[in-house]
C-alpha positions as a Python dict, from the first residue, in 0.01 Angstrom:
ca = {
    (1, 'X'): (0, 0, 0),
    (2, 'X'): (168, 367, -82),
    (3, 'X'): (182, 579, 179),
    (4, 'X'): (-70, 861, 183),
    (5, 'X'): (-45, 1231, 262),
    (6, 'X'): (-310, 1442, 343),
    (7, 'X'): (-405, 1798, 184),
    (8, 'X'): (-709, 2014, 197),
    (9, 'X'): (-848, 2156, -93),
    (10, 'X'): (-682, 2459, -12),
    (11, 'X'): (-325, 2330, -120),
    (12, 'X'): (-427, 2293, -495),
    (13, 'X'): (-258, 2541, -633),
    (14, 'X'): (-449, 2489, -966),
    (15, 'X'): (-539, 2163, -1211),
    (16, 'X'): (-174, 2046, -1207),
    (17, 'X'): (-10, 2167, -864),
    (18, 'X'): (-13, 2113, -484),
    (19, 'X'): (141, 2308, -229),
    (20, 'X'): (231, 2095, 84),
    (21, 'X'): (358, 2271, 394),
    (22, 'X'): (327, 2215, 773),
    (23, 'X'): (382, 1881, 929),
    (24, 'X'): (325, 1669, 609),
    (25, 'X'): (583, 1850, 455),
    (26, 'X'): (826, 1787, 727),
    (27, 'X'): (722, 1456, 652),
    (28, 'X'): (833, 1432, 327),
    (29, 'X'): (1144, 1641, 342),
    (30, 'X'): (1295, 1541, 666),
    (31, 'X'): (1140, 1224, 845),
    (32, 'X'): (1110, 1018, 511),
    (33, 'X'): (1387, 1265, 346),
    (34, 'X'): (1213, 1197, -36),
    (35, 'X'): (1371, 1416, -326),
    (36, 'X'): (1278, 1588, -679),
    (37, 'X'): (1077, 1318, -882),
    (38, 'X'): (988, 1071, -654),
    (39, 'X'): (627, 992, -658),
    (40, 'X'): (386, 991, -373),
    (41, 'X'): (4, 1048, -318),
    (42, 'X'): (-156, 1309, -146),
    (43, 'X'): (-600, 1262, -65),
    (44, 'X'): (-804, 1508, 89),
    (45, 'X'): (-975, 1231, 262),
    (46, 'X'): (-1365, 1359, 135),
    (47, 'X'): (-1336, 1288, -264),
    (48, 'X'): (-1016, 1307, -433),
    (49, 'X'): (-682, 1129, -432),
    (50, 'X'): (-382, 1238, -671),
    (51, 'X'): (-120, 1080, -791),
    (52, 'X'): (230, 1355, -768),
    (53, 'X'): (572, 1363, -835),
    (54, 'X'): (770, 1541, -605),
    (55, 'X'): (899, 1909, -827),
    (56, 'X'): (1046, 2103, -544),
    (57, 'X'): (1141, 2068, -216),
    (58, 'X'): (1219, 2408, 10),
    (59, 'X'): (1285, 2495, 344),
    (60, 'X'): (920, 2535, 460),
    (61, 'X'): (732, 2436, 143),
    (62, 'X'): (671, 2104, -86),
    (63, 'X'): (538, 2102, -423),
    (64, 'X'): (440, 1856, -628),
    (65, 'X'): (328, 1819, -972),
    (66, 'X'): (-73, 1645, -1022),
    (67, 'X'): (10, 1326, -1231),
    (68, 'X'): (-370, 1188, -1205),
    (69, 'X'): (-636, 1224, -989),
    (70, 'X'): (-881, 956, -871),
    (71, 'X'): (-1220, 994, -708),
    (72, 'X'): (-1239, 845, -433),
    (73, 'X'): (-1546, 563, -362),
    (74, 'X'): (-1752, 548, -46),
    (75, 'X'): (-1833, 288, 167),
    (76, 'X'): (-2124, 64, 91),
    (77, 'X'): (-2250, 91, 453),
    (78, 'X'): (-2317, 434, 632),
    (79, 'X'): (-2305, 416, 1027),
    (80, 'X'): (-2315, 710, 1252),
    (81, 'X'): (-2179, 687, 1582),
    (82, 'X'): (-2308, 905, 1845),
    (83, 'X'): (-2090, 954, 2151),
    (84, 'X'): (-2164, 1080, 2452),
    (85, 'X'): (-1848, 1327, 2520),
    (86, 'X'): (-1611, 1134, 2777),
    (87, 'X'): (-1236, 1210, 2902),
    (88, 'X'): (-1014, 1374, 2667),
    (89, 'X'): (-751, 1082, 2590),
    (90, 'X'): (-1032, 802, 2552),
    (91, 'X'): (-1272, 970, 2302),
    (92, 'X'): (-955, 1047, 2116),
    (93, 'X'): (-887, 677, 2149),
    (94, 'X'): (-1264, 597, 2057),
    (95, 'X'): (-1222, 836, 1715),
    (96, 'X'): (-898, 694, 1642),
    (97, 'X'): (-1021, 304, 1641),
    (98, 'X'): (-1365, 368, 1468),
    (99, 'X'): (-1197, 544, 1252),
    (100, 'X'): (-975, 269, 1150),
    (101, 'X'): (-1255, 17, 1163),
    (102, 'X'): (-1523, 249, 914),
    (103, 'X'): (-1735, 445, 1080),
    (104, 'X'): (-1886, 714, 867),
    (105, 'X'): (-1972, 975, 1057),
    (106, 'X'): (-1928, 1071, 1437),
    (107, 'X'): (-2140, 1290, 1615),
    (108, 'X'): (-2006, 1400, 1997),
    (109, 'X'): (-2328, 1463, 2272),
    (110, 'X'): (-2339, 1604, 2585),
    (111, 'X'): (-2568, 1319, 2827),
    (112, 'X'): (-2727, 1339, 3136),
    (113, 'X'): (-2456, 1193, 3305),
    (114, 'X'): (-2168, 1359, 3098),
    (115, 'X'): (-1904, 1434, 3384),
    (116, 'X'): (-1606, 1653, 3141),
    (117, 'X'): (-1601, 1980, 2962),
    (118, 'X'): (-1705, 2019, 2621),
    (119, 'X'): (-1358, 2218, 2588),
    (120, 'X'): (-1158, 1884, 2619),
    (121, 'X'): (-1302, 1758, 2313),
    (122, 'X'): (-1290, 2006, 2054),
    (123, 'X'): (-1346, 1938, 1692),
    (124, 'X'): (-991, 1990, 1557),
    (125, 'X'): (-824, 1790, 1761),
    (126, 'X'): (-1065, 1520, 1695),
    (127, 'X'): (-983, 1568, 1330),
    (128, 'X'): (-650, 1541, 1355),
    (129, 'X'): (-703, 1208, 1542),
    (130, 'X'): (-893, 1083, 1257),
    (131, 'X'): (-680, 1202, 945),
    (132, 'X'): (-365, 1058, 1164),
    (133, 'X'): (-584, 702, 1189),
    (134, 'X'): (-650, 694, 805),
    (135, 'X'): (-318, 747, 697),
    (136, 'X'): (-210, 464, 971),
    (137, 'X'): (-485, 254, 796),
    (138, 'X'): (-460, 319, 473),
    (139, 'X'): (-850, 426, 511),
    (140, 'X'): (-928, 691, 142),
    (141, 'X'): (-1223, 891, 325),
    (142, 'X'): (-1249, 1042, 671),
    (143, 'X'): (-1535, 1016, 860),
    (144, 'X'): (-1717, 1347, 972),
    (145, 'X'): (-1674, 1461, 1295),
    (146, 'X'): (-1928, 1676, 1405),
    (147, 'X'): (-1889, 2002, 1667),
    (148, 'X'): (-2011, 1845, 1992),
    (149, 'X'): (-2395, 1916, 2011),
    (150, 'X'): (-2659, 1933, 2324),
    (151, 'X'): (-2873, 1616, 2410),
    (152, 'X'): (-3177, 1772, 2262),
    (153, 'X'): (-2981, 1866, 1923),
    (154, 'X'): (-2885, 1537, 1904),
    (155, 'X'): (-3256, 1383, 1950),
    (156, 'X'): (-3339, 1599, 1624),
    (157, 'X'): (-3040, 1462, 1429),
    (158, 'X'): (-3150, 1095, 1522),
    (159, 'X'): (-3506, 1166, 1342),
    (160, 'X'): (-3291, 1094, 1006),
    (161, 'X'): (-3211, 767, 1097),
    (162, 'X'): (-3495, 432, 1074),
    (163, 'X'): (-3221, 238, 1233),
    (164, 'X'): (-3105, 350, 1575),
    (165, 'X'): (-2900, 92, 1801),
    (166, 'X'): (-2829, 214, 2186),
    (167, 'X'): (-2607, 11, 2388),
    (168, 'X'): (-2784, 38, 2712),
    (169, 'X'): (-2552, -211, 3018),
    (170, 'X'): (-2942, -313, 3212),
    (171, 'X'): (-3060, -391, 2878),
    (172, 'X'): (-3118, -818, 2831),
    (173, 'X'): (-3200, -853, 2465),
    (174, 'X'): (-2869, -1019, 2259),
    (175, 'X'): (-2727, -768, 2009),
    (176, 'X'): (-2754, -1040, 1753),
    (177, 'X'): (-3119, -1001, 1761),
    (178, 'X'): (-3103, -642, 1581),
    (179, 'X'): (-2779, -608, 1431),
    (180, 'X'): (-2860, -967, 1206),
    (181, 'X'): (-3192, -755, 1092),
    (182, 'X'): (-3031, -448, 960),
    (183, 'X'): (-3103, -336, 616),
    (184, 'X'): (-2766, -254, 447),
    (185, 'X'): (-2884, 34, 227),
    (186, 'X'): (-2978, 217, 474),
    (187, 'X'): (-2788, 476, 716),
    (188, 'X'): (-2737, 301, 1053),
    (189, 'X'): (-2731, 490, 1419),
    (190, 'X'): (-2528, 381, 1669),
    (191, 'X'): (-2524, 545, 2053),
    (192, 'X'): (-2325, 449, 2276),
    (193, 'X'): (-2310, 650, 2630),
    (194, 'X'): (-2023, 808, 2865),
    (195, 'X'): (-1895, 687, 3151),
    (196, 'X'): (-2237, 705, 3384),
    (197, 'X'): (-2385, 566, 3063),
    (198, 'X'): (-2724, 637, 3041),
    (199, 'X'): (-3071, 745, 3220),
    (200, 'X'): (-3384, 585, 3231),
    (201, 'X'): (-3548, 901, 3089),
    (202, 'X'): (-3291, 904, 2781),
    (203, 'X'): (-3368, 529, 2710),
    (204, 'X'): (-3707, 644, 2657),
    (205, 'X'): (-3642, 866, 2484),
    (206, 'X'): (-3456, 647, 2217),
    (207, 'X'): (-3716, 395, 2209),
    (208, 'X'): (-3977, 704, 2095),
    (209, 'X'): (-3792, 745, 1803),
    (210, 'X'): (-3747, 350, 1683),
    (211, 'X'): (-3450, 256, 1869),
    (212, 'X'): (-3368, -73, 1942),
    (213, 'X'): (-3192, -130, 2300),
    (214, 'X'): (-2964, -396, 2315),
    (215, 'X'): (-2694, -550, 2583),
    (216, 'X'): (-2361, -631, 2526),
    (217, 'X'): (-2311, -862, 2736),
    (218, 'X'): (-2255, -944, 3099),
    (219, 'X'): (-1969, -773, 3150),
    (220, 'X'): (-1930, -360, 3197),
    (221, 'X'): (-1722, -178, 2924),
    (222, 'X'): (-1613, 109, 2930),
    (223, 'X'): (-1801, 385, 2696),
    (224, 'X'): (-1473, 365, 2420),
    (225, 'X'): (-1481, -4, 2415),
    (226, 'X'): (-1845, -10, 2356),
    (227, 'X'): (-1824, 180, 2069),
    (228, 'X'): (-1546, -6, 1902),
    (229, 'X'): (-1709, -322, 1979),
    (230, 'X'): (-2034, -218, 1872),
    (231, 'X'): (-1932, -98, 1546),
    (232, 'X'): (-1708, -396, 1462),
    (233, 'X'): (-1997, -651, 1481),
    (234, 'X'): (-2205, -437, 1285),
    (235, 'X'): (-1927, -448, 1000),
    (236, 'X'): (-1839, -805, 1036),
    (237, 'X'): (-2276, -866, 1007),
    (238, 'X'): (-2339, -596, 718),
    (239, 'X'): (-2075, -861, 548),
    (240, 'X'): (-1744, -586, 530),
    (241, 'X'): (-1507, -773, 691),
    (242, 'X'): (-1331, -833, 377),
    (243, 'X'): (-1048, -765, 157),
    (244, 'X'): (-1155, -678, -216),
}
């Protein structure tokens, strides 16, 4: 697999160059040390991957020349993951695995029982996270990470979704029951809560809008193991554990 860099659309200098600066560049020039004409591509992780060759290398700056450019596919699947907001390091450790594993879009919550500051999970430094794990993973498209939004704001974004999956620990019916059901064209929910998980009141609340409640298992996890267990039988069940 070639190793990817990313850009945003605002290095594109025009149809046929790319302006690389910043960490990637440093990258390139003095952690990999490539030189003029070697070949490498660059993806803005949303549409569009290029292939370049390497035209000039400066002290702050990298430019490379667009050989082709690809557009990038999406997944089959599409599976939201809504997180209740919990400690800094794991829901940077929660975006970085689900990120690996697929998830499509995440989608940070403040809960009844959400015991950390908004401030400690800030959109940017989620992002980073997740362009970081798709270059580690060789993943083409980042998942969306949304600014973190207020439990009511997140009831409204869950009325798009006829497939809603909450992860609730006093819950008794078997995941298998729901996740074996699933219709595979069509966007999936999961919620998974933080670390006081969730209250009775916001269980009822998912089950007004069509949710399904399920346990996983006997045993407690904690909210960022939940989520990347959660999503990783849902992949291995919509049938994308494999390697085409």
């Amino acid at each position: 697999m070639a190793r990817q860099f990313y850009i945003s659309n605002e290095n594109i200098i025009n149809d046929n160059q790319i302006k690389i600066s910043g960490a990637e560049h440093t990258h390139i020039s003095r952690v990999l040390r490539l030189s003029v004409s070697d070949e490498i591509i660059v993806s803005n992780f949303i549409d569009k991957e290029f292939n370049c060759k390497i035209t000039e290398i400066k002290k702050d700056y990298t430019l490379l020349k667009i050989l082709s450019t690809s557009n990038l596919k999406p997944t089959d699947y599409n599976i939201t993951l809504f997180q209740a907001i919990i400690k800094g390091e794991h829901m940077e450790w929660c975006v970085q695995k689900t990120t690996e594993l697929g998830v499509t879009k995440i989608i940070p919550f403040i809960s009844t029982f959400t015991n950390v500051k908004p401030k400690d999970n800030k959109q940017e430094r989620l992002s980073k996270i997740a362009v970081e794990a798709c270059k580690q993973s060789g993943r083409n498209i980042m998942p969306q990470i949304s600014n973190i939004v207020q439990y009511n704001e997140m009831l409204e974004k869950l009325k798009e979704y006829s497939q809603i999956i909450v992860a609730y620990e006093k819950e008794t019916k078997p995941a298998k029951e729901i996740i074996t059901k699933l219709d595979k064209t069509k966007p999936v929910a999961i919620i998974v809560g933080s670390e006081g998980g969730f209250s009775e009141q916001e269980i009822e609340d998912f089950k007004n809008l069509g949710a399904s409640v399920i346990s996983m298992g006997k045993n407690i996890l904690r909210a960022e193991t939940a989520s990347v267990a959660l999503l990783s039988a849902l992949l291995y069940e919509l049938g994308e554990w494999k390697n085409e």
